[in-house]
C-alpha positions as CSV (number, residue, x, y, z in Angstrom):
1,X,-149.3,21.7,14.6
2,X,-146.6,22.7,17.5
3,X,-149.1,24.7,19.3
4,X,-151.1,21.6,19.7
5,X,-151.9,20.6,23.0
6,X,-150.3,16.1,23.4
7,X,-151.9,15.7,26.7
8,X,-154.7,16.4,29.0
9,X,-153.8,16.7,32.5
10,X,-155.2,17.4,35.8
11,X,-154.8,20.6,37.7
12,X,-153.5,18.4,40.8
13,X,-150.9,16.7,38.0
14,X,-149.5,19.4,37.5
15,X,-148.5,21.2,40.8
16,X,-146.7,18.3,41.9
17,X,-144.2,19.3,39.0
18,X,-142.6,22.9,41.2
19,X,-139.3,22.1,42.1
20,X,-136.1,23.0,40.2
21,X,-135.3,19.2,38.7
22,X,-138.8,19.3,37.5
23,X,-140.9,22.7,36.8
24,X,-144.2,22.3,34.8
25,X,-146.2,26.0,34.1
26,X,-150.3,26.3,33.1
27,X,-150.8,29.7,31.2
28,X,-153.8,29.8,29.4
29,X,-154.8,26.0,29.6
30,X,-151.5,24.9,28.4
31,X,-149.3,22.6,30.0
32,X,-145.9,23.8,29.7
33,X,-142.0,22.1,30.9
34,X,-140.1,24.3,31.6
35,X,-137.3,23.2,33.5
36,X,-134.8,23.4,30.8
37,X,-135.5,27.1,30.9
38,X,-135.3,27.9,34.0
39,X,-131.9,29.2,34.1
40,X,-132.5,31.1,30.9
41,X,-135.3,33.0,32.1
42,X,-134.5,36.7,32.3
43,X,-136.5,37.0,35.2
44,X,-134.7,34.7,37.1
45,X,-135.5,31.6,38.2
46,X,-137.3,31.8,41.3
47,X,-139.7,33.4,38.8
48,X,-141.1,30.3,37.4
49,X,-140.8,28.2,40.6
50,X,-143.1,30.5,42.2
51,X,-146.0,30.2,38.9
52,X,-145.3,27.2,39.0
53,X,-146.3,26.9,42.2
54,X,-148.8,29.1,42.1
55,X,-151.1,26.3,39.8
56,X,-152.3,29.1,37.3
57,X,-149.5,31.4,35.5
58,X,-151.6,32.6,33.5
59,X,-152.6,36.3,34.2
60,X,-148.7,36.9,36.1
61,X,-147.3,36.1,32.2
62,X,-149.6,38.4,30.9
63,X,-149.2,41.5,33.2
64,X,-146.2,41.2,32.3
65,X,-146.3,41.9,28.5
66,X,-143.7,39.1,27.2
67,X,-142.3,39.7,23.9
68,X,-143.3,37.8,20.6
69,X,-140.3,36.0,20.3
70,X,-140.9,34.6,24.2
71,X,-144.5,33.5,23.6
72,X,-143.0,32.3,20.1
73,X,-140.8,30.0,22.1
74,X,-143.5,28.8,24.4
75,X,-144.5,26.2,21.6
76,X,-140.9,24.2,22.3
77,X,-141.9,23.7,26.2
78,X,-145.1,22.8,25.7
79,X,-146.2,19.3,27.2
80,X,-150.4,19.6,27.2
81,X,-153.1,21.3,28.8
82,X,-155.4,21.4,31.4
83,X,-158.6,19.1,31.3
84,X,-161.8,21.4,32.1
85,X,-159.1,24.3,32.1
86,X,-161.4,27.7,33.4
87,X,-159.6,30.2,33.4
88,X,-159.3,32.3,36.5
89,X,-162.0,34.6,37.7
90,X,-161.5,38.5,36.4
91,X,-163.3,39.8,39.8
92,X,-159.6,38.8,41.3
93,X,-158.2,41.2,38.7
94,X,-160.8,44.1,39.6
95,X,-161.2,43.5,43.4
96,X,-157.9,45.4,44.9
97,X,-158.8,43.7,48.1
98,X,-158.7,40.3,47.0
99,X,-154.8,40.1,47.2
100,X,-154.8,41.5,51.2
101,X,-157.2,38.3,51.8
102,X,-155.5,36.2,54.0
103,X,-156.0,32.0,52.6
104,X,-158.3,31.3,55.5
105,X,-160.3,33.8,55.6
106,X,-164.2,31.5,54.4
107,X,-163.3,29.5,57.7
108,X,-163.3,32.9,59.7
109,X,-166.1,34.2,58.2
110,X,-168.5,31.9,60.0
111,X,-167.1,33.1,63.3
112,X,-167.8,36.5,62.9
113,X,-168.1,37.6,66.8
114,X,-168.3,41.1,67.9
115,X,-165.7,42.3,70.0
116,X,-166.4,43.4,73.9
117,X,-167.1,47.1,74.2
118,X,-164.1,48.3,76.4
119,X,-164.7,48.2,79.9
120,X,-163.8,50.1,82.5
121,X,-160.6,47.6,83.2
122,X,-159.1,48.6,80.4
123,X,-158.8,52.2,81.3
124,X,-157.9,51.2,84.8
125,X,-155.5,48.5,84.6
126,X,-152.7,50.8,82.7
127,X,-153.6,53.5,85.1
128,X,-152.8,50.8,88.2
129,X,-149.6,50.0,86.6
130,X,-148.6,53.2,85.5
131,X,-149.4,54.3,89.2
132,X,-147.1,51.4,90.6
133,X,-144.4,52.3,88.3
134,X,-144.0,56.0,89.7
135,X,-144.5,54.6,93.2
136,X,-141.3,52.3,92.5
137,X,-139.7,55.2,91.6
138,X,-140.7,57.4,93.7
139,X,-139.4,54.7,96.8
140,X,-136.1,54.1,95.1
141,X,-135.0,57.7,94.7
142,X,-136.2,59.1,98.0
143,X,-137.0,56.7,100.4
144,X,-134.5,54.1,100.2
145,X,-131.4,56.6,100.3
146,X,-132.9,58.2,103.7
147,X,-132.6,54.3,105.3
């Protein structure tokens, strides 16, 4: 069968495969090359690059809502599939916050630290320079033209 999946590969196989000369796509387990297409793709492109780069394609193809005939022709690019393939979590999908979290964000979360209360510096210190500022002006326009 077409649809039949020729070779297992590793996740980490497959994102070294992002590049223009050489653009390998995982939707759904399945291992696809699809460099040849890349110029054909309606979506441009930089489309695919970034999937590919992405590691899993899988729920950016289907948001999308591709047409029969394009996940017809899926079965010509295909290559393999992913060994242990689990398909990404759905609490990305239902959490709107998860895309606003920045990629470092479990290393910050052991330094949670809470901020200083503001103290009474940082009322004054604008007030000082504030207070320096109309005293510059104050010199330049009145006391400097009597000398």
């Amino acid at each position: 069968m077409a649809g039949e999946a020729k070779k297992l590969f590793f996740a980490s196989e497959v994102t070294l495969h992002a590049s223009r000369k050489d653009c390998w796509v995982v939707i759904g387990g399945k291992v696809y090359d699809v460099t040849k297409f890349l110029e054909d793709h309606p979506g441009g492109e930089d489309v695919l690059l970034h999937a590919s780069a992405s590691g899993d394609a899988t729920e950016a193809f289907e948001e999308v809502g591709h047409s029969t005939s394009a996940v017809s022709m899926m079965d010509s690019y295909l290559i393999g599939s992913i060994k242990d393939y689990v398909r990404p979590s759905a609490s990305k999908a239902t959490d709107p916050w998860s895309a606003d979290v920045l990629p470092n964000s479990r290393t910050m979360q052991g330094n949670k630290v809470t901020p200083n209360p503001n103290t009474f510096l940082d009322f004054l210190l604008p007030l000082f320079v504030l207070g320096l500022a109309f005293a510059a002006w104050y010199y330049l326009t009145f006391i400097s033209k009597n000398h």
